[in-house]
Every structure is written in structure tokens, then in C-alpha cells.
N, C-alpha and C positions, 0 to 999 in steps of 0.2 A: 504494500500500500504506500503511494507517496502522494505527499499533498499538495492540495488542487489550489485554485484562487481561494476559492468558497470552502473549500470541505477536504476531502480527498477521494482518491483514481486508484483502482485496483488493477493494477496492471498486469496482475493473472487474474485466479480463482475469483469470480465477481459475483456467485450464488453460492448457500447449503443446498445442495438440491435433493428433495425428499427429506427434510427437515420433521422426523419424528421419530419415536423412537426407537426403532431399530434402527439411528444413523447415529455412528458414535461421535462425529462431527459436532451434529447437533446437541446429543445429549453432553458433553463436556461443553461446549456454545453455551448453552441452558444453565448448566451447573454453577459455572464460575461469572453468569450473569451479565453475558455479554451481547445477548441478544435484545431485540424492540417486544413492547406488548405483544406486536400480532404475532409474532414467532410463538408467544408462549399459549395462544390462544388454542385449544382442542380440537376445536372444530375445521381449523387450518391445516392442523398437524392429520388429519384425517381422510382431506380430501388426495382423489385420485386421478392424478394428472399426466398420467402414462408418459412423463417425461419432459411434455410439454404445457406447461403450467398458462393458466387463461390469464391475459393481461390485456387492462383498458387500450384498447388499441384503434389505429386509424389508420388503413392503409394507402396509400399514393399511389395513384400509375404514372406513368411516363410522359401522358396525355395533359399533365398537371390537374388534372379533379380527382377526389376521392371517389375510390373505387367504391361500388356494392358492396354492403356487409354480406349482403346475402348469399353474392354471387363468391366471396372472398370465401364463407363459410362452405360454402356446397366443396370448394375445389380439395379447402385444406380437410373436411371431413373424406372426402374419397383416398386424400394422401396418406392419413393417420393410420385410417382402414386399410391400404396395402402396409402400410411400414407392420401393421397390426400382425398382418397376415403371415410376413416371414416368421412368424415363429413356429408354424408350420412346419418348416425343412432343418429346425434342430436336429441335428443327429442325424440325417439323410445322406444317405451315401452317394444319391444323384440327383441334386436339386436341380431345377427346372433351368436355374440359371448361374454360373460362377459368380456374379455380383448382383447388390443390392439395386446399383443402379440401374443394371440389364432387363432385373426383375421386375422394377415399377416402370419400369418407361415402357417393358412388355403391355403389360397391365394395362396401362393409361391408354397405347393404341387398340386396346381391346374394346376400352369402354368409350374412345371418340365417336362413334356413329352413334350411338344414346344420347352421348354429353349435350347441357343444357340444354335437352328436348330438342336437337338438331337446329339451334338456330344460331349462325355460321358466327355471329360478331360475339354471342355471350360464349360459344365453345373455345374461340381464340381468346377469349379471356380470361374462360378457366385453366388451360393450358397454360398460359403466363402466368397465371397463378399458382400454378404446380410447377413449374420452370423454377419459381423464389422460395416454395416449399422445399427443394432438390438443395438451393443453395444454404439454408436454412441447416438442413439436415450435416451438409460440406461442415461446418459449422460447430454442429453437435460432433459429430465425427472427427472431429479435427482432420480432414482430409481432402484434397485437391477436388474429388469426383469421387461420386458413391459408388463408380464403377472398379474403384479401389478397395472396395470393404465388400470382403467376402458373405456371399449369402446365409450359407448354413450356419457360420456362428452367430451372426447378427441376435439372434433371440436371445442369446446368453443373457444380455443385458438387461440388467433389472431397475424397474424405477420405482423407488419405495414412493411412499402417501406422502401428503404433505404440501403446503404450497411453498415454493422458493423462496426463501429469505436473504439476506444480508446481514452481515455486521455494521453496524453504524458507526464501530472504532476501527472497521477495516479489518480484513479478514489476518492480518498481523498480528493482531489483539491476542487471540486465542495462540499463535506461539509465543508470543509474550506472557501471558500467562503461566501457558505451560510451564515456559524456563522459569518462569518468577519461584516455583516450587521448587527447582533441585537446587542444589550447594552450589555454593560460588563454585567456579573454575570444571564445573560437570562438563559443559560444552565446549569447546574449541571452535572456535570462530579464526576464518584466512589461514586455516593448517593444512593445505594441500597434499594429497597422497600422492605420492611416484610410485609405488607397487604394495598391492597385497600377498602375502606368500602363505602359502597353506597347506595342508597335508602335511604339517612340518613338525620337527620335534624343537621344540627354542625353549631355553631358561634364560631365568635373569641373573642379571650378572650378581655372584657371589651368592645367587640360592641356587645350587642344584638341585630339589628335595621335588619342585612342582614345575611342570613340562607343558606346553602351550603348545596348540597345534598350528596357530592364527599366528606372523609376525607383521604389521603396519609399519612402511615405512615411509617419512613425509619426505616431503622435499627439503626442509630444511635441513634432514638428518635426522631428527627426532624418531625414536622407535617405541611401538605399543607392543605387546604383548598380548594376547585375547584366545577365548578357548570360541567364541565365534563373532562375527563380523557382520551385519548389517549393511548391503550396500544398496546405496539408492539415488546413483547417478543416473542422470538423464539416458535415456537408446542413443542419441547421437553419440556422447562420450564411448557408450560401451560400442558402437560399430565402430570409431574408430580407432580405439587403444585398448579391448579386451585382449588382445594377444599378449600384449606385454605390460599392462596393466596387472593379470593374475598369474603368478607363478605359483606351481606349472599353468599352462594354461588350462579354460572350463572346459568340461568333457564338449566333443565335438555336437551332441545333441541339442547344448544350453548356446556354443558357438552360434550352430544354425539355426535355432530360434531368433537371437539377435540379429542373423545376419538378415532373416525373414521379413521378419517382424518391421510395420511399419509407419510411420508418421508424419503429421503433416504440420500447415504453420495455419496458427489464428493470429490474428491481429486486433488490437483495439483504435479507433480512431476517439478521442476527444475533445469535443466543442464547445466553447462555452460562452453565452449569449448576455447580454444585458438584461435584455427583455424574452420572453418567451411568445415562440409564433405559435404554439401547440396551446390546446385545452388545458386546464389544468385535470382534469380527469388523466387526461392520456398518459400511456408510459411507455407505451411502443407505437413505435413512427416505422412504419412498414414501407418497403414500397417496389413494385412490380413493375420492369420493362415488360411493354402492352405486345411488344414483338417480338417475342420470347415462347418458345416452347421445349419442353422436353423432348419432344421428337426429331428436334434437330439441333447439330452440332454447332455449340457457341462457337462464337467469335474469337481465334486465336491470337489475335492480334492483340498481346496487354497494354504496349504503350497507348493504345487509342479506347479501348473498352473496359482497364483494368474493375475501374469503378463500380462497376454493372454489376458484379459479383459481390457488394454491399448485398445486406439483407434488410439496411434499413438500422433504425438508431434504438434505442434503450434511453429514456428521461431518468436523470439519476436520482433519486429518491433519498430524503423529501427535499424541496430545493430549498427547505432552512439551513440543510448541512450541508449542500453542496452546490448551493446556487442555480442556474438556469443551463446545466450539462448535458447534452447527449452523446451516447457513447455509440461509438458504430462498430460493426464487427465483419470481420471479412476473412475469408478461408483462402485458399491455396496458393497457386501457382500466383495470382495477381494479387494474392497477400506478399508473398516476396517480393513481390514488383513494386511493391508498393513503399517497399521497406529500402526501396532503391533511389526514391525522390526526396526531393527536401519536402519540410517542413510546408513553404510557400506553394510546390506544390501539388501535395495532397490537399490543403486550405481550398484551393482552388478547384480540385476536383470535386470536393466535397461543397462547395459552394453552387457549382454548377448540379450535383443534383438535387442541391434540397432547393433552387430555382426549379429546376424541372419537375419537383415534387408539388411546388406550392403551386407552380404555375406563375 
């Protein structure tokens, strides 16, 4: 968490998601007293929002008018209903399709000749609106394209009850907390590890009596001693320096997991206004290119269309603590792209759509 004009910016984890109590998250969140009334409300912690929690929203087309609630609702309830559906192929040894994305864009050409009752301008706009559902999901996924996230595990994924919350001291609070509980000097903070060694016999020097299998060793030279080790570096560190990183090295099966195994980039954009052009109800600013469908292959061109791949903003909540903020979020391939411009301009880009949004 670092702070904003107004308040402050979570510049990762920005929800508890499924905030009840089977979330341990939540329930230490809860305990130590760090969360708002409606976090602690029952009847919050109950509701079931299969992942994607309901939020006062207004969505925007390309067209500059706000789109149909109705027509918004129809498209995202037939989306929910396919993403529903893979859980179906858990454990299928020949699912219909290798990816998620394969599988709903199947779907969705299935169900175009029905779509809104066959009449040609509301079906191209249900489509666009499955088009930003698709991105949405990129999003959730942290991933370029849903054609990247294999089918048959997809179901795994569990979304406990609960409505989304926040920390109102920022989601720092609760590891500040935490450490507030152990002994001075528990943690090491800027002690960089150059190798873990393991399967090893080590003492310490001038006790022979007890034998450590774990030896940590930092960069500065510093050495730990440990009968086991915890480690919880990011995938990218471990595909690039798992070889020499662990001596000896992981068996070859935990290698090719890593080497498998794969991830993508989110990004957050943050804006911050004087005045607000939004409702005060609203809290998600959606918005839909009207020329847009899952049926057909975006636009690869990032320098000219990165933007498109927004899903739309998040009002940062409530704007006593954080002033008049929206935060925007954006996944893949045009999330790095994006992480390639200045500052002036992404402003710029992001200026240009929320013009295109208001109209």
C-alpha cells in the first residue's frame, strides 16, 4: 500500500475476496480489527457471488451513451452460465476443448442465431459485451487470453461467500500487524538468499551434538541453519534461477512444473479527479468497445489499440479516505505495453477513453 493524494493505492492485492469465515485472511482481518462495519456484517459474509461480487455499476460503450442495463445483464448472465458450466470437464480426460477461451467462444457461436431474439444491432451488442466479459475474466486470471488457461482445471477454483471487502488501512495493515506480534529481530528484512542447500548434513560451528538438513546462504555471507525452509519467491525468480538457486537441484518433476507453469501481468492504472463525473452511487465505470466481438480476432496492433483491453475503472471507496480515485485495471500482452510508456502517456490514453466513454 502506498499513499495516494487523498488516502492511499494498493498497488497489488486490492480485495479479501470471499470475506467469511472459512477465509483465514478475513478471519485474522476480523480479529485484530482491521476491517469496516460492513465487512463484519453476517449477512455480507453470506452472500454468494460465485467470484464475481455485484457492484453499483454503469457501463459505457464506445458510442459515448450508456449502454442497456438490461441488454449489459442478459450478455454477462449467459457469460457466468458458460464460465458456470466448465466445471463440468473437472477431471475429464477429453474435454470438449484445451482452453477456457476455445470453450466459450464455442458456446457463444452456438447460441448467436437465438441471441437477443435475432435482432442484428442488440446481438452485436451482446457480443461486445461478452468481448469485455472475456477481458474481465484476462483479468481475474491474470492472463494474456483465456485461450491460455486450460479447461479441465478451470473448476478447481473455489469462490467462498461473502461480499469483497477492503482494508481501509490498506491491505499492509494486517502484515503489520502480524509482525507487531513476534520478537524484535524475528524477521529479516533486505537479506537476500544466493543459494539454499538441502539434503545436507550441517552443524554449527562448535556444536556437533545436532545436524540440520537445510543450510541458507545470503549474499552477504550470512548463514542459517534450518531442519526446513519455506520458500515463497515469485514463478518468474524460480524459472529463472531454480537450477542454481537449490543445491542439488528440485527433482526434475517440481523443475517441470515451474518450467510449465504459467503467468501473466495485471496492471493498475490510477486517476484522481477534483470533482467526480460519476454518481455517487456508482463504483464500477465499465465500458465496452461497441465493435468488439469474441468471434473475432482483436486487434494486434498494441501501440495503436493497447487501451481497449481496459475493463473499465473501480471508484475507490469511500472518497473521505481517498478522495475522487478511479482505478483501472488491465491484463496482458498491452498491460506490458503499457508499462513501456510514460507516465504523460498513458494520462493521455486514459483521457481519450473516458472522453469516448462520457461522450
Amino acid at each position: 500500500s502506498l499513499p495516494a493524494a487523498s488516502g492511499l493505492a494498493e498497488m497489488g492485492a486490492h480485495w479479501i475476496h470471499g470475506p467469511s469465515p472459512g477465509n483465514p485472511v478475513f478471519c485474522l482481518a476480523s480479529r485484530y480489527g482491521l476491517l469496516g462495519p460492513e465487512a463484519a456484517r453476517e449477512e455480507n459474509q453470506q452472500v454468494e457471488a460465485g467470484g464475481h461480487p455485484p457492484m453499483p455499476s454503469v457501463t459505457y460503450g464506445s458510442s459515448g451513451k450508456v449502454l442497456s442495463p438490461e441488454a449489459v445483464r442478459e450478455a454477462r448472465d449467459l457469460f457466468y452460465a458458460l464460465l458456470a458450466s466448465t466445471r463440468a470437464f473437472q477431471g475429464s480426460k477429453e474435454p470438449p476443448w484445451p482452453s477456457v477461451g476455445q470453450y466459450v467462444r464455442a458456446e457463444i457461436a452456438r447460441t448467436v442465431p437465438t441471441m437477443a431474439g435475432g435482432q442484428e444491432d442488440a446481438r452485436r451488442l451482446q457480443l461486445a459485451v461478452l468481448a469485455a466479459c472475456l477481458k474481465l475474466e484476462c483479468c481475474i486470471s491474470g492472463t494474456h487470453s483465456m485461450d491460455l488457461v486450460a479447461l479441465e482445471p478451470f473448476g478447481e477454483y473455489v469462490s467462498l461467500p461473502g461480499l469483497d471487502c477492503t482494508f481501509p488501512g490498506g491491505y499492509s495493515s494486517l502484515a503489520e500487524r502480524l509482525l507487531s506480534d513476534l520478537p524484535e529481530g524475528t524477521v529479516l528484512l533486505n537479506k537476500a538468499v544466493r543459494t539454499i542447500q538441502w539434503q545436507g548434513s550441517f552443524r554449527e560451528e562448535g556444536d556437533d551434538a545436532r545436524v540440520f538438513p537445510v543450510r541458507v546462504e545470503c549474499e552477504d555471507g550470512d548463514v542459517f541453519l534450518a531442519d526446513h525452509v519455506i520458500v515463497t519467491v515469485p514463478l518468474g525468480f524460480l524459472k529463472e534461477h531454480h537450477q542454481e538457486f537449490f543445491q542439488p537441484p528440485l527433482p526434475e518433476r517440481k523443475a517441470q512444473a515451474i518450467r510449465h507453469l504459467g503467468f501473466g501481468t495485471n496492471n493498475k492504472i490510477f486517476l484522481e479527479f477534483e470533482q467526480p463525473f460519476w454518481e455517487p452511487q456508482q463504483q464500477l465505470l465499465e465500458v465496452v468497445w461497441e465493435d468488439e466481438s469474441p468471434l473475432e480476432e482483436p486487434s494486434a496492433d498494441l501501440e495503436a489499440n493497447w487501451y481497449k483491453k481496459l475493463i473499465g475503472f473501480v471508484v475507490l471507496q469511500p472518497p473521505e479516505q481517498h478522495g475522487h480515485v478511479l482505478c483501472g485495471f488491465i491484463a496482458g500482452e498491452e498491460s506490458e505495453h503499457m508499462e513501456t510508456l510514460s507516465d504523460a502517456e498513458v494520462l493521455s490514453a486514459m483521457t481519450r477513453v473516458l472522453r469516448t466513454m462520457t461522450g
